[in-house]
Structures are given as C-alpha cells and as structure tokens.
C-alpha positions, 0 to 999 in steps of 0.5 A, spaced: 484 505 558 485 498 559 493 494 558 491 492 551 489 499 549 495 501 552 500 496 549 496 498 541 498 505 543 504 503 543 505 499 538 501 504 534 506 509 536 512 510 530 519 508 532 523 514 530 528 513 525 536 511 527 541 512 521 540 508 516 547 504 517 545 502 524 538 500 522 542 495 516 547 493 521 542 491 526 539 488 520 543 484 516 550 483 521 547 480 527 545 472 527 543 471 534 546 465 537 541 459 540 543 461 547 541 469 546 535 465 543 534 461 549 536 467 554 530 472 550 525 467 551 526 466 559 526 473 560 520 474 556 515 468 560 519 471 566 517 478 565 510 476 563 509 473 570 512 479 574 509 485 570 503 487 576 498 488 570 493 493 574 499 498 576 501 499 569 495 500 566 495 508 568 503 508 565 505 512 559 507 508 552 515 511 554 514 510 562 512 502 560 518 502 555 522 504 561 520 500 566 520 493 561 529 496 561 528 497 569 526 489 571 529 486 565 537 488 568 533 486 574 532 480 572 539 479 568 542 480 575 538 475 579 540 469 573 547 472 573 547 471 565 553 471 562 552 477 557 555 483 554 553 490 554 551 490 547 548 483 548 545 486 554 543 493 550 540 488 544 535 484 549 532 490 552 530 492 545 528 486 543 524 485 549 521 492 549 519 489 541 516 483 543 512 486 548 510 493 546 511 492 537 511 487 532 517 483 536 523 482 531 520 486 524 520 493 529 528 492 526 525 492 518 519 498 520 525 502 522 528 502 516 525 507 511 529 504 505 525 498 506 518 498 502 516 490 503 516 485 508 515 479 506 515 473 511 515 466 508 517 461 514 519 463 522 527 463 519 527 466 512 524 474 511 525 478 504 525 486 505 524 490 498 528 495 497 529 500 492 525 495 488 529 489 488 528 483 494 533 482 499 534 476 504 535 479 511 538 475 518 532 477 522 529 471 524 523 469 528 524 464 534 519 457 531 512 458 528 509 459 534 512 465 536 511 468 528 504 467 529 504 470 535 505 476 532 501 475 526 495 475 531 497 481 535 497 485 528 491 483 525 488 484 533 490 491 533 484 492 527 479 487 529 481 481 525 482 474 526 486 468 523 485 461 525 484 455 522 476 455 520 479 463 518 486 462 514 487 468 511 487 476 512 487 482 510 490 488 515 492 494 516 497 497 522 496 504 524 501 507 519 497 504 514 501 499 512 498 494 509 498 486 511 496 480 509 497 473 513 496 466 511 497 461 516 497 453 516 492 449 513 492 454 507 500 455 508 503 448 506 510 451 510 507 454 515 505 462 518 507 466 512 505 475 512 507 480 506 508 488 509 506 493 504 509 498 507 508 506 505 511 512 507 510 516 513 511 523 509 508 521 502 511 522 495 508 527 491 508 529 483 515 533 484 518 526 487 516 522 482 518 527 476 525 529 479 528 523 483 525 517 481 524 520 473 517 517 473 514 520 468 516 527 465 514 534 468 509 534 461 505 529 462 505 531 470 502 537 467 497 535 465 496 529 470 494 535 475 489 538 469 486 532 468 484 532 476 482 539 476 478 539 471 474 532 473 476 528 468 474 520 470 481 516 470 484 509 471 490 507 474 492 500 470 498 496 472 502 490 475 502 489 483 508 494 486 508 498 479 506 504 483 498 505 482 495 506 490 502 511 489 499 516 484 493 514 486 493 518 492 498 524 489 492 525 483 488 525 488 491 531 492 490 534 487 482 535 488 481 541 491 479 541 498 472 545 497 470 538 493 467 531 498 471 525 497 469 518 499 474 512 498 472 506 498 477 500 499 478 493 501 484 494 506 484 502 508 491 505 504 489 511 501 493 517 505 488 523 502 491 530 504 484 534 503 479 535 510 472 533 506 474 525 506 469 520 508 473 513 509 469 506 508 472 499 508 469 492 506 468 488 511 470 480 511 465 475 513 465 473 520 465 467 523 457 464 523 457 466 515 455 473 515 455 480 516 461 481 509 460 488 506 463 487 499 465 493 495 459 493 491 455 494 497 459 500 499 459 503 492 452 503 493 452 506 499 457 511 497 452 514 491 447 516 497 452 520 501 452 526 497 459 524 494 462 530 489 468 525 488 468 517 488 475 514 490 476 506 490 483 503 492 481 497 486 476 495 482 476 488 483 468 485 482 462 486 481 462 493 483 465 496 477 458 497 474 456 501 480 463 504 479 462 506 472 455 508 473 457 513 478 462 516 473 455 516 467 451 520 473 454 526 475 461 524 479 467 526 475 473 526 476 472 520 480 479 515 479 481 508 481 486 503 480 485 496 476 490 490 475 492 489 468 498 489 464 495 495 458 491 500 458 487 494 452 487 489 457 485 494 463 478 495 459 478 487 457 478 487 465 473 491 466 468 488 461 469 481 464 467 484 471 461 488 469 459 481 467 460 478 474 454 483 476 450 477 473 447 483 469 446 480 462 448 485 458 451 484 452 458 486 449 457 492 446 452 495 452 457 494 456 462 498 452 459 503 451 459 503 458 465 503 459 467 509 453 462 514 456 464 513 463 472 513 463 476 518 459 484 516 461 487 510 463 494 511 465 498 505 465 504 503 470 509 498 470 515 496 475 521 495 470 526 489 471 531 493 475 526 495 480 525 502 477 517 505 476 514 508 470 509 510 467 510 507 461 502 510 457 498 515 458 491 514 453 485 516 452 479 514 451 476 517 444 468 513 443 467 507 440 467 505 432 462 499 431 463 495 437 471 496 440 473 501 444 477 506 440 483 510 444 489 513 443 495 514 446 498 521 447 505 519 452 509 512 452 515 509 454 519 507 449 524 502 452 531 502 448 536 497 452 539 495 458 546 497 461 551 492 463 549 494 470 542 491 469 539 498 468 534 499 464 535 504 459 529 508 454 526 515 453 518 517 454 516 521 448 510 524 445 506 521 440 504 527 437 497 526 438 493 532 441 487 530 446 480 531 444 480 532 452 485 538 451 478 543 450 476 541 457 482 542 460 481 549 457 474 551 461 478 549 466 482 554 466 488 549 464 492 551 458 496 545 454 501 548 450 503 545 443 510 544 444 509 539 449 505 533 444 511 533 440 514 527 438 521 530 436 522 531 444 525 526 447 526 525 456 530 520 460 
C-alpha cells in the first residue's frame, strides 16, 4: 500500500465521536488568533519536509497519528513556541487533521447533530442542525488552503476539479455526499455543500415515534406496499427527506429478491446482502467516457434485476424507468424533485420528453398511470421539521389526465409563538384500490385506519 493509500485509509477511518458539548465547544468558542494561524502553517510545511515518506508507508493509520503528535512537540520544542498546553493539544489535532483528514471540517464530522455542511468562502461555514442553518467559527486559513481540501475529498473517489472541470460531485467513505465548485464558476471563490447521512441509519420507527413524521398507519402500509411490489415515487424539495425513506422502504424488500441501485452520487445505504451498486459517471477531460443514468438503466434491465432502485429520476432516463416498472419489475422505487404529487407527475411527462421520442401526451400518460401506483409527497416545514405531507394513489386515466386520489394528508393548522408548526395527518377516508393486492400479499389494512375522524399530531 503506497502512503497515498495509507493517508485515504485514514481519512476514510471514522473518528469516534466525543460528547456533544466538546464537539460544540470546539465548534463555536474557539477563534483561532493569526498568530496560532501562523504557527499551524509553519509546523505543518515543516512536517512535510521532515516526514521520511518511505519508512512510513508500512505504519498503521493510530501508529501515523502518533508519530505526527511524537515530531510536532518535537518541533514546538526546538522553535521554542510560546503556547499552552490547550494550545499545544489543539495544534496537534488540527495538524493530524490536515494531514490525515479533511483539516478544519473533521470538527463538523464529528458532530452527530450536524446534517449539512455548507462552505460558502474560506472564512464563512454553515452547518444544518436539526433542520435550521448555523453560522459556525470553523474557518479555513485562505482559498488556498480550502481548495487543498476540496481537492483531497474528491481525489479520494477519483474525481478531479480544476478550472477546465469547475464543478464536482463526490462522495466520502461514510457516504456523505459532496458537491464543490471552484473559481471561475464560484464568483467568491472555492465553495463545497456536505450532505452528511448518518452512520446508523434511521429507520421506520425512528421516523414514527421520534421525529413524528408520519403516523404508525401510513408506515403500515408503507411497508405493505414494499412487501407487495408496489411501484412508488418519492416527491419532494431538496432536504425534505426523500433518499431518507427511500433507503428505509427499501429495507423492506426481502433479501431473497436482486437489488440494483443506479444513482448519480452513490448515497443509498441498502441493508440486504443481494445488492448491485452502479454510479454515473462524468465525462472526462478529452470529452468522453460520461456514462449517464440512462445508459445504466439500460444496462441494469440485462443484469436480471428483481427490483430497480434509483436514487433521482432527473432526465431522460425516466422512459427506461417507467418501462422497466410496465415489464415486469415491481415494486421498483425512486425519488424525484417536485413540490406535489401533480406536479411530480408533470415532471415525469417533461423528462420523458427529453428522450426525444415524440410521443404524444396522452401516450406518455398513459405510461406513467400504468407504471407507478403511489407517490408520496415529502416536505421540510418551516421549522426544520420533515413530514410527510400526502400519500396518493395513482387510480388510471379518465380521457387525457391522469386521476389520483389521496389516501393520507397533512393538514397544517398554524404556528406557535415559538416558530413551531403546528397540525395533524389525517385519513381522507378513501380505501385504495391497492388494498386488494396488499391482501394477496398477505398484508391486511384494516377499515379503522381510513377514518377521517382520527386525527395525529
């Protein structure tokens, strides 16, 4: 293993997390002065020029980490530097960071409250927590050192940036998704947005009893519609929670079944041992080699697939998508950006006509009623809060629209003088036309849980 490898074993290695106080403390009450600035960046070109790479290439990832500590007080002993011993502990981690890890945001990935990272220049970062944007005093040293870092994240998965390729789209090995833009396309400069997932994924009960996004009935038959191969679109806006309960209804599938995933940025966390992953890929510095979602659709219908998963439905693959539901993969699912469940479908027609197949609207419609069955809709409330707001199924077609009906909703009531949204889902008290196949499925929705009268908070 070379010392490239060994440093992305590390980097990939996940940092153990400390108390949430710690974490925060670190975050928000230290500034670090220009003088400790200063000191960082002379240690750290030091260090480079010291570090024997040959002799440390056969070093464990904790031996490494020991031996940065080991020359750093080595060094601060030979310059003599003024400092503390908090001062002096806090230089020997953030050297570790910036050699090792991702140098000043290793703090933010420590954080299990922190759900979004989101670097607009060198000196302002934002985190997400708990759905509501915080301006942190994690700072990067000048552009040139943020773009270090950029370029050592998406080096890690074999992706490049540079100013003939401005813009990227990564992944870290805790499957966090990234995306960078760099000058000339970032007017102020380097700027990167972290979509960070948790290390043990949510799951239904999570989502019912904690985070009250959805009621224990429509989870019911969430899962029953899983079991019983029911084609499903998740709709939503970015961060209402869609790649969320994507991968919890897809734990749902049962592991006897093949499972290929096709996605732009590889996020899904699939729990069953039968998974093929495939990921685009962009096109490379001469013009060539992209591999676009639709090629892989394609491709996946040839793999013996018993379900097809795809993390977004953006382009012109949605005809692939929506003739592999016609033809004998059920129970596929995917997730599309679109404010309701009307408007999910309107965007399905629009990208089915980017296939460039000329068919007309009513085809196309067609289509899309005989292929997806239920489309449940996703939305971040003002407070930060996700819900899901509608659960609707697809019922056919009545002359050239597409007739659905909704069978859960959210009913929003107000907002409380501490900015808290307040409301109740509710029943609309339609039966589905799908509870008949939830039934051969061995899935039995009772009678009481479509009756409007029930309320839930």
């Amino acid at each position: 293993m070379s010392f490239r490898d060994k440093l992305n074993a590390v980097a990939a290695e996940p940092i153990a997390p400390r108390p949430l106080h710690a974490v925060n403390d670190a975050n928000q009450g230290h500034v670090a002065s220009e003088a400790y600035k200063v000191l960082k960046g002379q240690m750290h070109l030091k260090l480079v020029e010291k570090f024997d790479l040959a002799a440390l290439e056969n070093l464990s990832p904790v031996i490494l980490r020991q031996e940065i500590a080991t020359m750093v007080e080595r060094l601060l002993l030979e310059e003599q530097a003024a400092i503390n011993d908090i001062e002096r502990r806090t230089l020997i981690r953030d050297i570790q960071h910036e050699m090792l890890g991702f140098g000043p945001l290793e703090l933010l990935m420590a954080d299990p409250t922190v759900s979004d990272i989101l670097v607009n220049s060198y000196q302002q970062i934002y985190v997400e927590r708990k759905g509501r944007l915080e301006l942190t005093n994690v700072t990067f040293t000048d552009e040139k050192h943020l773009l270090r870092i950029i370029d050592k994240i998406v080096s890690l998965v074999g992706r490049r940036i540079d100013e003939s390729s401005p813009m990227v789209d990564a992944r870290l090995p805790d499957g966090s998704r990234v995306n960078a833009v760099i000058p000339p396309v970032a007017l102020d400069g380097p700027m990167m947005s972290i979509r960070r997932f948790a290390n043990i994924p949510l799951r239904m009960e999570n989502l019912v009893m904690e985070l009250k996004s959805l009621t224990p009935e429509m989870a019911f038959m969430l899962e029953g519609l899983c079991k019983a191969k029911v084609n499903m679109i998740i709709s939503g806006g970015t961060g209402a929670g869609k790649t969320t309960l994507l991968n919890i209804l897809s734990g749902y599938i049962p592991e006897s079944e093949r499972i290929v995933t096709i996605e732009d940025a590889a996020e899904l966390q699939m729990q069953q041992p039968h998974v093929v992953r495939l990921e685009t890929r962009p096109i490379n510095i001469e013009g060539k080699g992209e591999i676009t979602q639709r090629a892989l659709v394609r491709n996946a219908l040839r793999m013996r697939p018993d379900r097809i998963v795809i993390g977004e439905v953006r382009g012109a693959e949605a005809v692939d998508m929506l003739q592999a539901m016609n033809t004998g993969h059920e129970g596929s699912l995917t997730t599309i950006h679109a404010n309701t469940p009307r408007d999910a479908l309107s965007r399905l027609e629009n990208m089915i006509g980017m296939a460039n197949l000329n068919l007309p609207h009513k085809a196309a419609r067609q289509q899309i009623a005989s292929a997806i069955t239920v489309v449940i809709q996703g939305l971040r409330l003002i407070d930060g809060k996700r819900k899901i707001t509608s659960i609707q199924e697809i019922t056919g077609m009545e002359g050239e629209i597409i007739t659905m009906q909704e069978i859960f909703t959210f009913r929003q009531t107000g907002i409380s003088a501490a900015g808290e949204v307040q409301g109740h889902f509710q029943a609309t008290g339609v039966r589905p036309k799908f509870a008949e196949r939830l039934r051969s499925f061995g899935v039995v929705l009772p009678d009481a849980m479509f009756d409007p009268a029930k309320h839930y908070e």
